[in-house]
Each structure stands twice: as structure tokens, then as C-alpha cells.
N, C-alpha and C positions, 0 to 999 in steps of 0.2 A: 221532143220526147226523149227522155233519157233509160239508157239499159235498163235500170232497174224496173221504173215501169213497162218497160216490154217483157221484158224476162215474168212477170206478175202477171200480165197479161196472158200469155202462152201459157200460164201454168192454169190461168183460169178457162184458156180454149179447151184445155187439155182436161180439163174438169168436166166442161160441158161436154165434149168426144163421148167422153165415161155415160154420162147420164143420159146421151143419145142415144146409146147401141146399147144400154140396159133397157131404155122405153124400146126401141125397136125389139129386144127379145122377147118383153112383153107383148109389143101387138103381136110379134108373130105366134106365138101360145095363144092369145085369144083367137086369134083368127085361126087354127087350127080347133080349136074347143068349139068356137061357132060353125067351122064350115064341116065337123065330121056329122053331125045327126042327118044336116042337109045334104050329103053326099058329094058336098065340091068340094074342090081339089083348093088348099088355103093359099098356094102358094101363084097361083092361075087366079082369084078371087081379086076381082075389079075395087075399087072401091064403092060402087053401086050398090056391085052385089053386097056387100060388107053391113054397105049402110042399110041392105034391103032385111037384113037379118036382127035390125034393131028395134025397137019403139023409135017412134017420132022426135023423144025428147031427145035419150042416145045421138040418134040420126042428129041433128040438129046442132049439138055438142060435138060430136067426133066433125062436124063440117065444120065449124069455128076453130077446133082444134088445129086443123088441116091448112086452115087461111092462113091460119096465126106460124104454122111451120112455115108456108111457103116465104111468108116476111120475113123469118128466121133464116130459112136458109139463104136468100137473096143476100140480107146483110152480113153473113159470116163468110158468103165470096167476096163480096166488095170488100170486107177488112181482110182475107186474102190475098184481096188483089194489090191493096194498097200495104199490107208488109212486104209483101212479095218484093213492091218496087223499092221499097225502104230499102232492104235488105241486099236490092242490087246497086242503089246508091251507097250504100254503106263499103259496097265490096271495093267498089271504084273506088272512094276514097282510100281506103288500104291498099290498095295496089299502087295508088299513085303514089302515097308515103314508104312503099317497100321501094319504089325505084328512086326515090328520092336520096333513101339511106343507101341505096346500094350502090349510086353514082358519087357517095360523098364519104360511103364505108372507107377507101383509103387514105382520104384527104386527111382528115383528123385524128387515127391511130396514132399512138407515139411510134418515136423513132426506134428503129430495136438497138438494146441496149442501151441508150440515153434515158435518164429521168424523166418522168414527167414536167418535172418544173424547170 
């Protein structure tokens, strides 16, 4: 996998973050619009109860919705988990070419005051 497509990548996690926590501020508004007439508390508000405030088909829908996030979120940790490791093989490799140059930094300087050639 090369930088540019990770870098691509990240920008489109970072797309979806966005679109997450705008749908969350959506449920949370509906789920305040639905639980004030009924008198609960939205943010105490089970998902039962949630679903018990809907029609059937609703209900039915917000539970598919629901599966369908849990698959979502499982796979967005396991490609966390697997940049995560990238990223600490990556560091290793760097560190190992920073001591590389740094045990070899004064071997090949030129001499001071001589030419290079």
C-alpha cells in the first residue's frame, strides 16, 4: 500500500467521522422529539423503548439500521487495528534508517576544507 493511498484513505475515514456524529446528532433530536410527549428521559431511553415508540415498519427498519452499524463499527476497528500496526511497522522502519545514518553521518562528510573531489 503506498502513502498516497493511505493518506486517501484517512481522508475518506475522516469523511465518514463527519457523517457519523451528524447522524448521531440526528438520533439524538429525534429521540428527544419522541421521548418528550411520552415523558422519558431521551438520553436514559433504551433502545426498546425507542423502538416501542414507533410503528412496526419503523421498528423493523431502525433494527436493520442497527445490525447494519454494528458490522460497520466492527470493521472500522479492525482497519484501526490493522493501520494502527502499519503504522508501528512503518515507525520501526524509520528509526532503524535514522540509526543507520547516524552511525554513518561522519563517515562520508567531506573533509573540512578539502574539495569534495
Amino acid at each position: 500500500m503506498d502513502l498516497e493511498a493511505i493518506h486517501e484513505h484517512v481522508l475518506y475515514q475522516k469523511s465518514l467521522c463527519s457523517e457519523i456524529r451528524a447522524l448521531d446528532d440526528e438520533l439524538r433530536v429525534l429521540r428527544r422529539q419522541m421521548a418528550a410527549p411520552s415523558g422519558l428521559q431521551p438520553e436514559r431511553m433504551s433502545l426498546g423503548a425507542f423502538q416501542g415508540l414507533c410503528d412496526a415498519d419503523i421498528s423493523l427498519q431502525l433494527q436493520q439500521v442497527m445490525e447494519e452499524l454494528e458490522v460497520v463499527q466492527s470493521r472500522v476497528r479492525r482497519l484501526n487495528r490493522v493501520y494502527a500496526g502499519l503504522l508501528r511497522r512503518s515507525r520501526r522502519a524509520i528509526n532503524v534508517l535514522i540509526n543507520v545514518m547516524a552511525k554513518y553521518i561522519g563517515t562520508y562528510s567531506p573533509s573540512p576544507g578539502g574539495s569534495a573531489w
